[in-house]
N, C-alpha and C positions, 0 to 999 in steps of 0.2 A: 644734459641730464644732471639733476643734483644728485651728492655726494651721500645728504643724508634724508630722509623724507622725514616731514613733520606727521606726528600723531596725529589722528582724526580726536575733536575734541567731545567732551561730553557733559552735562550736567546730571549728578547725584544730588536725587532731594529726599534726606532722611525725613522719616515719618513724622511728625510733630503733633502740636497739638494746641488749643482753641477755645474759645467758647462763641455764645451768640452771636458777639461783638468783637471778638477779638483774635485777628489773625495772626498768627505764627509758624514762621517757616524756617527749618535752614537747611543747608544745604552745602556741595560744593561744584567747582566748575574745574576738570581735569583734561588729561589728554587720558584718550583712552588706548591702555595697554595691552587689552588683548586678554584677560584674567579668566581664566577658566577654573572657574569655584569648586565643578565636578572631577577637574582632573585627577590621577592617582599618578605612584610613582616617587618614589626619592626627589627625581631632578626636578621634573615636574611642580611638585610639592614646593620645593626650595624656591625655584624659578618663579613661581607665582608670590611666595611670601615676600620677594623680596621687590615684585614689582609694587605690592599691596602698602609695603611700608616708605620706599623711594618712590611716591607717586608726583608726578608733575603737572603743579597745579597750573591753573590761568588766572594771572592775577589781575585785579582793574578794570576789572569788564564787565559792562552792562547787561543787567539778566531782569527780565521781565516775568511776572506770575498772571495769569488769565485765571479767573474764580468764572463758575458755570454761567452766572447771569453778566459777563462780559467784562465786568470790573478789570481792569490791569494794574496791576502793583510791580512800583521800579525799584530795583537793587543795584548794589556794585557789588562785586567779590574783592575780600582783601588781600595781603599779601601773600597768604597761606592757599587763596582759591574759594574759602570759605567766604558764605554769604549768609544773611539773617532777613529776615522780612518782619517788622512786627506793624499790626495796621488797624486802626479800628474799622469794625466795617460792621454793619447793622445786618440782621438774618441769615446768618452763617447756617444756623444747624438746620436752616427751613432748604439749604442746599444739601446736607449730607444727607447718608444713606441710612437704614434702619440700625446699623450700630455706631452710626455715631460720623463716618469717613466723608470726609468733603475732599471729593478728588480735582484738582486742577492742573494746567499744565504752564511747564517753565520751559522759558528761549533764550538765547542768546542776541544781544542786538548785532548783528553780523554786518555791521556798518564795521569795515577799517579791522576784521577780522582777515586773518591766511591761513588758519586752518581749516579744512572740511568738516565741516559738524552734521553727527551722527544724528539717527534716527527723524531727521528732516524738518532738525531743529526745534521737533516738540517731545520734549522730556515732560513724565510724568510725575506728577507729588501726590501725596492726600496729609492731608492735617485729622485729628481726630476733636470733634467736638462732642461729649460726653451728653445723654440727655439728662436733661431735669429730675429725672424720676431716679434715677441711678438710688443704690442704696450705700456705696462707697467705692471707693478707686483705691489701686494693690500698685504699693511702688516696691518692683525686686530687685535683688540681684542677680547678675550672672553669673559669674566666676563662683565654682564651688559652690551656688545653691542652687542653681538647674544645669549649669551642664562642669565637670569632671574639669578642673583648669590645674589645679596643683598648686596654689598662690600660698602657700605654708610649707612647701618643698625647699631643701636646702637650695639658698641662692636663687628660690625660683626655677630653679633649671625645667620642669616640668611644666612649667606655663609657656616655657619656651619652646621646648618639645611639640607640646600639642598643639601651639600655635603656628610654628613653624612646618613639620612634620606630618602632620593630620588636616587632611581634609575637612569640611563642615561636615561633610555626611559620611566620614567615619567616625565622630564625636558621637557618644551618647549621653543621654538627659542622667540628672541622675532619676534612679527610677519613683516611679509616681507624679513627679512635676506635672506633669501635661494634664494630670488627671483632676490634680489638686486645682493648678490654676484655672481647668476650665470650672472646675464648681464654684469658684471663687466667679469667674467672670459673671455667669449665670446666674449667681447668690439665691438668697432663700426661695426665690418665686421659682427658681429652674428654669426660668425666662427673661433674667435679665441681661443687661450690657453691662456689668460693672467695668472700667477703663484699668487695664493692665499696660505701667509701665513700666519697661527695663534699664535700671540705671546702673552702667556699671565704667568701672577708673581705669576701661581698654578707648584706645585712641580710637578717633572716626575712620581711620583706616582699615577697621576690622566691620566698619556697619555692613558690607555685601554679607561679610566671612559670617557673622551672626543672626542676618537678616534669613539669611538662607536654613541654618542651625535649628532656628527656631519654627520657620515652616517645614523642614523636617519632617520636626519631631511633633509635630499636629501642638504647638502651643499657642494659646489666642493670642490673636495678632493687635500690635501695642507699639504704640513709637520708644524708638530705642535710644536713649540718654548717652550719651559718650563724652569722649574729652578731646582736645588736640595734640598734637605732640609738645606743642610750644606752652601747653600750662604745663604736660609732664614732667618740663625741662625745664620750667619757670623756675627761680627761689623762690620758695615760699617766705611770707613775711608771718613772724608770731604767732598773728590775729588769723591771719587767712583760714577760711576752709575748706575743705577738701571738696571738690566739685560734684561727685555725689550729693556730698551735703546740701550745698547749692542749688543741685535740679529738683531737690525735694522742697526745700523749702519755698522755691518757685511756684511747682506744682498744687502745694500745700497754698499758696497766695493767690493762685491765680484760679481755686477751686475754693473759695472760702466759706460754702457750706457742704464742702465733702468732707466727711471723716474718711480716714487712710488705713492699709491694714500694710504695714513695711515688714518686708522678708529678706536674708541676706542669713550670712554663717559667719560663725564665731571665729572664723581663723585672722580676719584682719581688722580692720576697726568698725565694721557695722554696730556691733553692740553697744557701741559710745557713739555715734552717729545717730543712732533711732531713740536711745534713752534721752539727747539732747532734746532731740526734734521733740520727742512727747513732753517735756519739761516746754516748751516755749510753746507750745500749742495744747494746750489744757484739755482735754475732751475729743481733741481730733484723731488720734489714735485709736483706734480699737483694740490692735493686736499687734504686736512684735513677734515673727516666728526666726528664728533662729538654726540653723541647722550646724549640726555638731561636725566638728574636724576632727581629723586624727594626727592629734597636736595635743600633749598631755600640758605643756605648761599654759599653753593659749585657753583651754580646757577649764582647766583651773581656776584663771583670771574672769573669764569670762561665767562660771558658775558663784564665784564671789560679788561681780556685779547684781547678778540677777536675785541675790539670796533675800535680800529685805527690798527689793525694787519695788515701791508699789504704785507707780504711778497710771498703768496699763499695764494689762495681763502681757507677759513676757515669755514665751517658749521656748526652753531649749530643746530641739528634736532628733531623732536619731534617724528619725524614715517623714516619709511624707503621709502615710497614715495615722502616724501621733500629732500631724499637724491636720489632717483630713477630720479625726476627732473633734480636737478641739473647736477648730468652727463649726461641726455641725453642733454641736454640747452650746457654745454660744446665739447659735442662729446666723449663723457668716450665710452659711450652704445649704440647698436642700437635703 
């Protein structure tokens, strides 16, 4: 009898995103802890955050992607567990579904594998391929623009709190979000797909914790942008920038006739973040909406930015029906 038994292992493949031609996946390959996202309770609570943040990856290992018309796309996972797929492949979006979701599935090559692997080896993904017709794509924030985080809280202690301490489904949105972004999704017709992504500078460890947050609270469903631990902890070098910045300006490259409508709040550096992006992309912005903290000098800084900005219309908001306005006033919404 062994002393200690190994985790049955698993693959998590976040939501990503695509066009015609071009696949995009990533994902990671774990041992599965046993994470109960619904549970409540102190210990409970604790007990889970902290399997969520000491997660143990599987590094090195062969993982394969199946697309619906048979296609198989090969990967490895690196150090971390994390994996990336990127893959030309010709009529992607004649695979997804009517908003856009091309669903496939991921395996492990279980050649020279000792763990039990879950679900009988076939893990699900979907990529989002945007259609043609689209009228633009909404890249947001999370923290403190749809759901309650505290990123302006002395020390943070409050991001820590509710990350730590609060369930997904004791979190709430702040209010109007779900309402706004679905009119956003739907834009002027009241029938469309516009593509809502979430980009926000919480590690990949939190994708179940937010993935779940967000079907909740009925918000359209959108691949979700994160970071790893290991760029959290990276030094940053001068030049570098900030990984948000990054998955936008991807986004913004790899959709190069979407204009974008970027939302996020004033408490940490979105508002120098979106002012850049619109400066290097002339036209592509529509809208900046900005949602106000209760931060009087961050307040400040941030309403002297915006005073003479005129590069795209710029919104600071107090609610989500000053920002409900202003697209329908422009034509965003129906």
């Amino acid at each position: 009898m062994k002393l200690f038994k190994r985790d049955p292992v698993q693959i998590i493949a976040f939501q990503s995103y695509g066009t015609d031609t071009h696949f995009y996946l990533r994902g990671r390959a774990l041992q599965d802890e046993s994470i109960d996202l619904e549970q409540q309770g102190f210990c409970s609570l604790l007990a889970n955050s902290w399997k969520r943040l000491e997660s143990d990856e599987i590094k090195h290992v062969a993982i394969s992607i199946t697309l619906p018309n048979g296609t198989v796309l090969e990967t490895t996972s690196d150090n971390h567990g994390y994996f990336k797929v990127k893959a030309d492949v010709v009529g992607l979006r004649a695979m997804a579904n009517v908003e856009g979701w091309l669903h496939c599935e991921v395996a492990f090559n279980p050649i020279g594998m000792k763990h039990n692997i879950q679900k009988d080896n076939r893990f699900p993904a979907e990529i989002l391929i945007p259609s043609s017709q689209v009228d633009f794509g909404v890249a947001s924030d999370i923290d403190d623009t749809i759901l309650h985080t505290g990123v302006v809280s002395t020390l943070k202690w409050r991001v820590l709190y509710n990350t730590l301490f609060k369930s997904a489904k004791m979190r709430l949105p702040l209010e109007g979000t779900a309402d706004f972004y679905h009119l956003l999704h739907r834009g002027k017709s009241g029938a469309n797909a516009n593509p809502i992504f979430y980009v926000s500078h919480s590690p990949w460890n939190l994708y179940r914790y937010l993935e779940l947050f967000l079907k909740q609270n009925n918000f359209p469903k959108g691949p979700i942008l994160l970071r790893s631990f290991k760029d959290i902890l990276k030094r940053k070098k001068a030049n570098d920038k900030p990984e948000k910045q990054k998955e936008i300006l991807n986004l913004l490259k790899t959709y190069p006739d979407l204009p974008f409508i970027l939302i996020g709040d004033s408490g940490e550096h979105d508002p120098d973040i979106y002012m850049e992006i619109a400066e290097l992309f002339p036209g592509r912005i529509k809208a900046i909406y900005l949602r106000s903290v209760k931060h009087k000098k961050k307040m400040i800084r941030v309403k002297g930015l915006l005073e003479n900005y005129k590069t795209t219309p710029a919104l600071l908001v107090e609610s989500s029906a000053q920002a409900i306005k202003h697209a329908r006033e422009n034509e965003f919404i129906k």
